[in-house]
Kinemage of the C-alpha trace (Angstrom):
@kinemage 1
@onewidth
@group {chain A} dominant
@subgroup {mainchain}
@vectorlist {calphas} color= white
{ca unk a 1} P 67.951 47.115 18.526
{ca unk a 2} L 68.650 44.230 16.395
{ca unk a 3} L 66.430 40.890 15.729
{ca unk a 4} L 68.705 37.604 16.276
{ca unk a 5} L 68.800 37.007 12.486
{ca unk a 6} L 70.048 40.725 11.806
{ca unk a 7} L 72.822 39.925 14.850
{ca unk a 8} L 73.871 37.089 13.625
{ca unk a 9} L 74.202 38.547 9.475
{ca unk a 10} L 76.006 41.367 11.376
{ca unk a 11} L 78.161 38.988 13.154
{ca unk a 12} L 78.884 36.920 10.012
{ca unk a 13} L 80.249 39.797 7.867
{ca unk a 14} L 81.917 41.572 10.789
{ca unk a 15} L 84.174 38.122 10.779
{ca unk a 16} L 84.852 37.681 7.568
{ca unk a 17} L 86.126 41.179 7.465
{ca unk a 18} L 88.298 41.159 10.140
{ca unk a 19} L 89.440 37.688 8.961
{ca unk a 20} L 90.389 38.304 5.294
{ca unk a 21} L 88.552 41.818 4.429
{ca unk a 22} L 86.197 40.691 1.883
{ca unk a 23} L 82.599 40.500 2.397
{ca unk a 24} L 80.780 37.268 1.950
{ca unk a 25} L 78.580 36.874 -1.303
{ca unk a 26} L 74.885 36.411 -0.626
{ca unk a 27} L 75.136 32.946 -1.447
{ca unk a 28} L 77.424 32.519 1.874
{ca unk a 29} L 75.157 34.735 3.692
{ca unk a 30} L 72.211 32.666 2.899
{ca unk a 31} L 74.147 29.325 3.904
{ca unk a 32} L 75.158 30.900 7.044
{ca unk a 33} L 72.375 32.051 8.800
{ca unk a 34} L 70.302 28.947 7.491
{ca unk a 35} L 67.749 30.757 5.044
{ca unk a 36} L 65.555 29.240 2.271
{ca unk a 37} L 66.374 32.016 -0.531
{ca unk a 38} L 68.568 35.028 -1.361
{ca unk a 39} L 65.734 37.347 -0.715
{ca unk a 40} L 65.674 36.460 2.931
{ca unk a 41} L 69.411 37.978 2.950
{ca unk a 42} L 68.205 40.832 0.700
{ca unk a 43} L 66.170 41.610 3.208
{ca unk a 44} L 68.239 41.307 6.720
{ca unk a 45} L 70.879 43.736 4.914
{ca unk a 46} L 68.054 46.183 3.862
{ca unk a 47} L 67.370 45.891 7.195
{ca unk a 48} L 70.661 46.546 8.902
{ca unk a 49} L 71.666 49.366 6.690
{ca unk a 50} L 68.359 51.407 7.252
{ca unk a 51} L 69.251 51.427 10.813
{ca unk a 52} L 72.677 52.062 10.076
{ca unk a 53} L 74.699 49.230 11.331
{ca unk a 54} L 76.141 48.741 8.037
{ca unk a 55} L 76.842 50.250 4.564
{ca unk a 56} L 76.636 49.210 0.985
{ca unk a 57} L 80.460 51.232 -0.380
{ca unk a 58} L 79.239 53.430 -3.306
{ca unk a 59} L 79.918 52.151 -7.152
{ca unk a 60} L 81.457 48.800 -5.886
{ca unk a 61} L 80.290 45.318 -6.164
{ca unk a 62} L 78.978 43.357 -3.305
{ca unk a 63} L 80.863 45.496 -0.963
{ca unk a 64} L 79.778 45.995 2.944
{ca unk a 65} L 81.254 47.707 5.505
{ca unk a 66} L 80.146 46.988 9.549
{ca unk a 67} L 79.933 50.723 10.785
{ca unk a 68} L 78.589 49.025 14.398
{ca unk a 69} L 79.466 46.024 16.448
{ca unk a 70} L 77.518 44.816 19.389
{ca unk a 71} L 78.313 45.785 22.784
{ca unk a 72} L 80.771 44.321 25.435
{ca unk a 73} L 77.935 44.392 27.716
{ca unk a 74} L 75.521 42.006 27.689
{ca unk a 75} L 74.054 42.103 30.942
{ca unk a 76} L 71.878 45.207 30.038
{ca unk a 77} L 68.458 45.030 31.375
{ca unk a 78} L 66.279 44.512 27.764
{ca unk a 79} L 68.870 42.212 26.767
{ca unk a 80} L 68.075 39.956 29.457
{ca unk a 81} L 64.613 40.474 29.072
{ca unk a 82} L 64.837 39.485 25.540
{ca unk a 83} L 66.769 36.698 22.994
{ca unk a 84} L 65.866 38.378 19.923
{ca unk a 85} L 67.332 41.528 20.785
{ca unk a 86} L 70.923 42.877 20.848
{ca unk a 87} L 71.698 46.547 21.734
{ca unk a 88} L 74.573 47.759 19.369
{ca unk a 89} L 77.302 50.842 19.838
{ca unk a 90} L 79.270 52.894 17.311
{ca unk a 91} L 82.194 51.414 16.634
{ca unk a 92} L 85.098 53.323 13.827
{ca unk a 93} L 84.653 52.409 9.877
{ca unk a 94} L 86.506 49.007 8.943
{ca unk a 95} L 88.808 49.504 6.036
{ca unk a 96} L 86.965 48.619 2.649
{ca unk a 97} L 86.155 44.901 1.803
{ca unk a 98} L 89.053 43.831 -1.098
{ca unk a 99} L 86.104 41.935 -2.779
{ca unk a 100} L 84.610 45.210 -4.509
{ca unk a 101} L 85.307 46.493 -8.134
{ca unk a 102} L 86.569 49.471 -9.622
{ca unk a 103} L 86.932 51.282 -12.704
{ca unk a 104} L 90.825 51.958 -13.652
{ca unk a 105} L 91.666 53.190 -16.988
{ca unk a 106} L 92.202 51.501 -19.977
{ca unk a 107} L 94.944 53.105 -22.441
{ca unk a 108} L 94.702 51.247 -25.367
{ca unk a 109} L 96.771 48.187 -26.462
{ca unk a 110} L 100.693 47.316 -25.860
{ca unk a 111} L 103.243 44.928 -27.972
{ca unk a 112} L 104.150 41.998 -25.815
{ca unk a 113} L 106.523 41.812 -28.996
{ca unk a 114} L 108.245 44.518 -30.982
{ca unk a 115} L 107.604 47.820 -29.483
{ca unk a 116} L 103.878 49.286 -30.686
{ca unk a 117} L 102.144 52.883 -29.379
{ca unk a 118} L 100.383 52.959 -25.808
{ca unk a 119} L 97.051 54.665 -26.993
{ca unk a 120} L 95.697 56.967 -24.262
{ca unk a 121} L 92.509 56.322 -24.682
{ca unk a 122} L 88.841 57.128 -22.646
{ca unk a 123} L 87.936 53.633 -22.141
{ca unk a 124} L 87.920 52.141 -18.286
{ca unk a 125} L 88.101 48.223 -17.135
{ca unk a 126} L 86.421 46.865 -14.668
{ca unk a 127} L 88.175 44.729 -12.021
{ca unk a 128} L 88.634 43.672 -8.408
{ca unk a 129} L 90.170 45.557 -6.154
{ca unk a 130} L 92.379 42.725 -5.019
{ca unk a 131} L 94.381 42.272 -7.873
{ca unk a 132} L 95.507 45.695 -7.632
{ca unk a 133} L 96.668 46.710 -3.844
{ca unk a 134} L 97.576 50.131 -2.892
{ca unk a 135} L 98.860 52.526 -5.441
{ca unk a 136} L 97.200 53.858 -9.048
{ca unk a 137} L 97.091 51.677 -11.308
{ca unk a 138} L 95.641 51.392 -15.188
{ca unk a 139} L 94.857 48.615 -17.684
{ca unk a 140} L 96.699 48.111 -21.464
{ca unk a 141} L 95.626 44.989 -23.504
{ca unk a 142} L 98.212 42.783 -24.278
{ca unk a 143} L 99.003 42.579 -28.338
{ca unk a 144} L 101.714 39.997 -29.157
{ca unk a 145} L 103.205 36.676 -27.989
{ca unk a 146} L 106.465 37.700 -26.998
{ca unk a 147} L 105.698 37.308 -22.711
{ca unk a 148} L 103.967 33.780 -23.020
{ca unk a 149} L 106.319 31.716 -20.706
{ca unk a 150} L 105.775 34.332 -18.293
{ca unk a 151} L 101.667 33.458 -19.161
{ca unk a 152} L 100.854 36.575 -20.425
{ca unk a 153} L 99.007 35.793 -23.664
{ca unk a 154} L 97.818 37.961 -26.459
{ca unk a 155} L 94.580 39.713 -25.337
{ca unk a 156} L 95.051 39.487 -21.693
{ca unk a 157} L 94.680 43.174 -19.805
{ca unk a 158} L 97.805 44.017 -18.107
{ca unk a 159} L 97.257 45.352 -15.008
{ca unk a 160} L 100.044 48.064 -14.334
{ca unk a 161} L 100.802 50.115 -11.169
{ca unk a 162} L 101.942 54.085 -12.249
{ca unk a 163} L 105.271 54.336 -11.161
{ca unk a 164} L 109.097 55.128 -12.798
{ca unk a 165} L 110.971 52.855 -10.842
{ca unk a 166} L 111.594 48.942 -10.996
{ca unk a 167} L 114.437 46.701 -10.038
{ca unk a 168} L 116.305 44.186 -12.494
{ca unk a 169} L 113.899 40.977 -12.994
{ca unk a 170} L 110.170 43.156 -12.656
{ca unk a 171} L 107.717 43.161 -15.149
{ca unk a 172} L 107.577 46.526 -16.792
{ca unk a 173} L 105.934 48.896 -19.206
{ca unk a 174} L 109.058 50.700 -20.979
{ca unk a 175} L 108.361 54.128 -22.962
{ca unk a 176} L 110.902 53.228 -26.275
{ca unk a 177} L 112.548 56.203 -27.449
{ca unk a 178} L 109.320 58.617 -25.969
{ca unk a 179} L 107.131 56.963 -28.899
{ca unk a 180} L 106.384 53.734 -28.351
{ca unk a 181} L 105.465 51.052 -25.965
{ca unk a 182} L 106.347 47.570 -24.592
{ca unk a 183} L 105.473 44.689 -21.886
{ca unk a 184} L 108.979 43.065 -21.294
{ca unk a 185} L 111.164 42.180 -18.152
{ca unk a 186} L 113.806 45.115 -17.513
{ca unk a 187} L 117.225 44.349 -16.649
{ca unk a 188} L 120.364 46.851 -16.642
{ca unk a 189} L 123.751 45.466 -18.304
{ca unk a 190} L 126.953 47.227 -19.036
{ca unk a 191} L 125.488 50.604 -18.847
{ca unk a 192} L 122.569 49.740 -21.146
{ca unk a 193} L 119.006 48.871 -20.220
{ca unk a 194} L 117.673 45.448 -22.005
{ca unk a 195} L 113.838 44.680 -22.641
{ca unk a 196} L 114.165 40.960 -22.440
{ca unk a 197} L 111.008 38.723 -24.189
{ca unk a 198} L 109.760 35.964 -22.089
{ca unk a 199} L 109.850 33.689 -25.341
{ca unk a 200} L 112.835 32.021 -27.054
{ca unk a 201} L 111.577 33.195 -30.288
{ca unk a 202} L 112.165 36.694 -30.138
{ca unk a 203} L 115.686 38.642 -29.169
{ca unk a 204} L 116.163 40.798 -26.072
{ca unk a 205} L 116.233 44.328 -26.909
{ca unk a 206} L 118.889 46.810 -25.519
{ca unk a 207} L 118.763 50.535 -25.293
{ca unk a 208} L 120.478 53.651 -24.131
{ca unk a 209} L 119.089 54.223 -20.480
{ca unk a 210} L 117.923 57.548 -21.800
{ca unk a 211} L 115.824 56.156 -24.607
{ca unk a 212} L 113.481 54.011 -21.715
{ca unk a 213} L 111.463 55.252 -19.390
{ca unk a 214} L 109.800 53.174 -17.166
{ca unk a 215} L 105.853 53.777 -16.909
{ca unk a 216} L 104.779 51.199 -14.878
{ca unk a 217} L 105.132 47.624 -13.190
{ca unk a 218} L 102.895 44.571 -13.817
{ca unk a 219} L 100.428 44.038 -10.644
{ca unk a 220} L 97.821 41.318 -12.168
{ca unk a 221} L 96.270 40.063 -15.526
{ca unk a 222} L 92.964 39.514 -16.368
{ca unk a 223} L 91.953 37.247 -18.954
{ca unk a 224} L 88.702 36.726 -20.729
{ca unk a 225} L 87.538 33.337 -22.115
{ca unk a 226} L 85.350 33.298 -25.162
């Protein structure tokens, strides 16, 4: 059994799930339902997940999932009897909210100009899961100004999804030679693979398709302002 303010929070992020899988922010919740202060919403969602109507996802940000929904019915007899109660049924889990954050790994830092090492390193980067979509993915800052009409600037994180496969045009991280690494657009010419530069300074680069191997495409940047 639910109050009228719990069925209505419930209501509110059951919608905004369905409607573009992200979970409001407490701020929207408060709005919403009308309340004086965050701690009002702190509360109701306390409230809803100790009677298991919802779920806070583990090691993500702000993220809820609606694990019940209120029933078709609503001609059951307490229901009738009372405004400020809602009887609720088991419904399946919703797929996760897209406004959540998780830790993908970050290897180091790669030339956006000539060619430089990918360092595998321990480190991990934050970031929402909605720049990344479906696949695994991992982070390399950007060193270099080689991709800057394609506005990737020097110190941005590249977000890249794992894969050795791209079409002509896509983003890429290239492997150079099994030694060294590089943020450039891939195309295939005459036999040859070329690392183009999204800059007029610098020269495309072209290489035996055996000496590239593709290690990734470009799904998102993030960018930090200082």
């Amino acid at each position: 059994m639910l109050t009228a303010k719990q069925h209505e929070l419930l209501q509110f992020i059951q919608r905004r799930l369905e409607e573009s899988g992200i979970s409001p922010s407490f701020e929207e919740m408060k709005e919403a339902l009308d309340l004086k202060s965050k701690s009002g919403v702190h509360r109701l969602i306390s409230a809803l997940e100790e009677r298991g109507f919802i779920r806070r996802l583990p090691n993500r940000a702000r993220a809820l999932e609606v694990i019940k929904q209120p029933e078709d019915a609503v001609s059951a007899p307490r229901a009738a009897k009372n405004d400020n109660v809602v009887q609720m049924r088991s419904a399946p889990p919703r797929p996760e909210p897209a406004n959540d954050v998780i830790e993908i790994p970050l290897h180091g830092r790669i030339a956006a100009g000539a060619p430089i090492e990918a360092l595998e390193g321990q480190s991990t980067l934050p970031v929402p899961a909605a720049l990344l979509g479906p696949g695994d993915h991992y982070a390399l800052e950007v060193s270099g100004d080689s991709m800057i009409e394609a506005g990737i600037f020097d110190g941005d994180f590249a977000l890249v999804k794992r894969t050795d496969t791209a079409r002509d045009g896509e983003i890429v991280v290239a492997l150079v030679r099994n030694e060294e690494a590089t943020l450039k657009y891939l195309r295939r010419e005459n036999g040859m693979v070329r690392l183009d530069p999204a800059n007029g300074a610098y020269e495309p680069q072209i290489y035996r398709p055996d000496e590239v191997v593709v290690q990734g495409r470009l799904s998102g940047l993030l960018r930090r302002y200082h």
